[in-house]
C-alpha positions as CSV (number, residue, x, y, z in Angstrom):
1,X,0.0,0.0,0.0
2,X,1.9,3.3,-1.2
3,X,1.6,6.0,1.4
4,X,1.9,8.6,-1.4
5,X,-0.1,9.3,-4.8
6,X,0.5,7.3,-7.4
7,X,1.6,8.5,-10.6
8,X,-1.6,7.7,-12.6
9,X,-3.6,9.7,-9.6
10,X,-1.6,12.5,-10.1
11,X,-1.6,12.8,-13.5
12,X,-5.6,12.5,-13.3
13,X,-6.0,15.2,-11.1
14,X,-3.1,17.5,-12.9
15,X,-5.6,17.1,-16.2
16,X,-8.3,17.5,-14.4
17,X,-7.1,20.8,-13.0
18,X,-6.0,22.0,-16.5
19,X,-9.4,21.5,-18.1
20,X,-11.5,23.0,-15.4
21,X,-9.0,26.0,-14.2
22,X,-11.0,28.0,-17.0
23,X,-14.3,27.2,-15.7
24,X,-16.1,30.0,-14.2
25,X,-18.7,29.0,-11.8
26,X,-17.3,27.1,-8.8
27,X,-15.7,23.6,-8.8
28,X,-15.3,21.2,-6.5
29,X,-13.5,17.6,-7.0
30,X,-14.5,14.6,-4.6
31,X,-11.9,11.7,-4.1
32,X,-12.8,8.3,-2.2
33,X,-9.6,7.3,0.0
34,X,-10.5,3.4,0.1
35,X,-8.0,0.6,1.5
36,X,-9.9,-2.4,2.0
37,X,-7.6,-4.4,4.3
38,X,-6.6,-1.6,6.6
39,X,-8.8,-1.0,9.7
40,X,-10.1,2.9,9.1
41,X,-9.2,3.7,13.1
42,X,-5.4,2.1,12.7
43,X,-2.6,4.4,12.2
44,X,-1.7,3.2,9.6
45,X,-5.0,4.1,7.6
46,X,-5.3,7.4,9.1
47,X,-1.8,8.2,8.1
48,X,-2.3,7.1,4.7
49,X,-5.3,9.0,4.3
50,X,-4.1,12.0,5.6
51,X,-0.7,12.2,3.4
52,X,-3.0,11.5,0.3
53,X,-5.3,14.0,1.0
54,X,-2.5,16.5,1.5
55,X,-1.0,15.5,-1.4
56,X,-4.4,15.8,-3.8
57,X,-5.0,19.2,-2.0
58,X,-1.6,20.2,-3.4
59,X,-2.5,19.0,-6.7
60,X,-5.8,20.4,-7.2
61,X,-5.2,23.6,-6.4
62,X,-6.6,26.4,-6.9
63,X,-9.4,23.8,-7.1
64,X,-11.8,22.6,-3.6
65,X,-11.0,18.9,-2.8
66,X,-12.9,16.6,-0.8
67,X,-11.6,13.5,0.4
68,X,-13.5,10.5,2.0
69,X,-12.2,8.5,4.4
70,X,-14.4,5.3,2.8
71,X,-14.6,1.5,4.0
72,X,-16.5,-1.9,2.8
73,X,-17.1,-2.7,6.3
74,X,-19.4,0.1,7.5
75,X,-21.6,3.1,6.4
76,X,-18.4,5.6,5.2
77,X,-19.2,4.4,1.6
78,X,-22.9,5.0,1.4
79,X,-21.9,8.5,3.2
80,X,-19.5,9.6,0.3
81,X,-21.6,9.1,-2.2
82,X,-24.4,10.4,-0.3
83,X,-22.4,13.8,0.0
84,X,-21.3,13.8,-3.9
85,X,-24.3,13.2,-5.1
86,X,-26.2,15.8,-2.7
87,X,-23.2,18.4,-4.4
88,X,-24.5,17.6,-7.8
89,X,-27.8,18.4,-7.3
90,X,-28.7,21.4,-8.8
91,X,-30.8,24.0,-6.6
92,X,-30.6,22.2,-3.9
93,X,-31.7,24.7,-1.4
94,X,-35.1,25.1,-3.6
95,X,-35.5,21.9,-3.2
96,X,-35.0,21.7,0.4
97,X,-37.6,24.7,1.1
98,X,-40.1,22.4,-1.0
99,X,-39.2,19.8,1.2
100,X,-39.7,22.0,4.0
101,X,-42.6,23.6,2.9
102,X,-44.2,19.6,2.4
103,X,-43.5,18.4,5.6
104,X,-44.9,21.0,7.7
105,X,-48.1,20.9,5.5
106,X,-48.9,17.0,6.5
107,X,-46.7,17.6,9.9
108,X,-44.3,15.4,9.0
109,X,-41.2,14.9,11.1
110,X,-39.1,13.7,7.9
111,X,-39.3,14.2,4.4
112,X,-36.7,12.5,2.3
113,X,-35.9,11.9,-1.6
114,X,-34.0,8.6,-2.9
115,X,-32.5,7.8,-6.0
116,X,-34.5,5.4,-7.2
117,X,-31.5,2.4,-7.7
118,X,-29.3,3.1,-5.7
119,X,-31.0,4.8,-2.9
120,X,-28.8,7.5,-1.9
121,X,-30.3,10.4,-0.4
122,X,-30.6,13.5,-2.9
123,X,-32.3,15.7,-0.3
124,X,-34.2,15.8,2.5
125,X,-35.7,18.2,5.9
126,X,-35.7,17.6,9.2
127,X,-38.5,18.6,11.5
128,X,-37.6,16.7,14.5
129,X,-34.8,16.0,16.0
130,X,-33.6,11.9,15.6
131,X,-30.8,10.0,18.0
132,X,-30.0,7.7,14.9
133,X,-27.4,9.4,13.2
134,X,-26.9,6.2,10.5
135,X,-30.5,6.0,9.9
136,X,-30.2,6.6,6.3
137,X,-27.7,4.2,5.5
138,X,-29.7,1.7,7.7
139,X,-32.6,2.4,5.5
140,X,-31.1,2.4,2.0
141,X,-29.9,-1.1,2.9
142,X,-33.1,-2.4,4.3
143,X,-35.0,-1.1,1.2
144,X,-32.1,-2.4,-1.1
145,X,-32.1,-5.7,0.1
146,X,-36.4,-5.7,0.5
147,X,-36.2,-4.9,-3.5
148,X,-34.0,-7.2,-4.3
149,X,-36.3,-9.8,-2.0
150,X,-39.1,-8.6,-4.4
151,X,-37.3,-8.9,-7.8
152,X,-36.0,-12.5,-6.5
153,X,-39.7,-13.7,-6.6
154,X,-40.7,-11.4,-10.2
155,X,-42.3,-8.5,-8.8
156,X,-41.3,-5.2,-8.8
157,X,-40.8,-2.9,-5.7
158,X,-43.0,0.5,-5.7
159,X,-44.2,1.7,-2.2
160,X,-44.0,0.7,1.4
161,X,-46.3,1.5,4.3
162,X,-44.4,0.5,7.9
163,X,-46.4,1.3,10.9
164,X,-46.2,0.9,14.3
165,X,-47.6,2.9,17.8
166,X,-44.4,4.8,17.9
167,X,-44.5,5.9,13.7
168,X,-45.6,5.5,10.4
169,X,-43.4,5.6,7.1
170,X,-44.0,5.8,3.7
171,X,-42.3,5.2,0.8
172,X,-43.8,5.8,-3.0
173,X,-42.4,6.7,-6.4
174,X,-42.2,10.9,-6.4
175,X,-40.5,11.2,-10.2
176,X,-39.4,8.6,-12.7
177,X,-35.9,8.3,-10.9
178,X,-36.5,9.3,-7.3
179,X,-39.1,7.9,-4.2
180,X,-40.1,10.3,-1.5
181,X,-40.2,8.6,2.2
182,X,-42.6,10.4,4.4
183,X,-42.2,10.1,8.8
184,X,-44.7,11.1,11.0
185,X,-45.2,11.0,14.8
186,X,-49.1,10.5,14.6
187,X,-49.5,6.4,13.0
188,X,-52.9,7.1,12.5
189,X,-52.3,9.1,9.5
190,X,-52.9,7.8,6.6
191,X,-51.2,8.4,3.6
């Protein structure tokens, strides 16, 4: 495992750099730092990742990197992506306000928007506060491997209602490539 950039890395973001340097709204370049047989708390890893990030900050200047400390074991993956995608939304804030605007409409304590194959969160509001910081990843992968349950016996996934005393959720196609999930307090709602 080299502790520095290697040369192909470099010259990827040196090109990169060339091309966009003439660009005039802003920029910003996302790198996943991913060793898969390293623990991401050894010294080691940390070490690693920090020399690489210094060394594509370097590089891509005057551009804004972002580097992601990333592993197979645990939700850092699904949180990169998460975070790139969310940048390459356009007008996100809009969209947020909408969200916004929704949620306190039909009280809702959380209104979010997957990607429909990959379910990565695109946006989202938060009207009440939630101890579950991972909840997202927790849910992508429970709705991932509930569709892939569905397409393993030839249907095809397209809403889910979950209720209980404490909440109700829903889940339901919003645009051809994106579901809105819907949380409220109050499980007597119906949706």
């Amino acid at each position: 495992m080299p502790l520095k950039c290697s040369r192909s890395n470099i010259s990827r973001v040196q090109a990169v750099r060339k091309l966009l340097r003439f660009k005039e709204s802003p920029i910003s370049i996302s790198r996943n730092c991913h060793v898969v047989d390293v623990s991401k708390t050894s010294v080691v890893y940390i070490q690693v990742f920090g020399e690489r990030q210094d060394d594509l900050t370097k590089l891509s200047k005057p551009l804004e990197i972002t580097c992601f400390r990333t592993s197979i074991w645990d939700e850092t993956l699904y949180k990169a992506w998460s975070s790139i995608v969310y940048k390459l939304v356009p007008n996100v804030q809009q969209l947020e306000a909408s969200l916004e605007k929704f949620g306190a409409i039909i009280d809702a304590d959380e209104v979010l928007l997957f990607e429909k194959a990959t379910f990565l969160v695109i946006s989202h509001c938060q009207r009440k506060a939630h101890k579950d910081v991972h909840r997202f990843e927790k849910l992508s992968n429970f709705i991932k491997q509930f569709k892939l349950s569905c397409s393993k016996l030839g249907t095809h996934f397209s809403s889910m209602e979950i209720l209980n005393s404490n909440f109700a959720a829903y889940i339901d196609d919003f645009t051809a490539n994106t579901y809105v999930l819907v949380v409220l307090s109050d499980s007597s709602v119906c949706m």
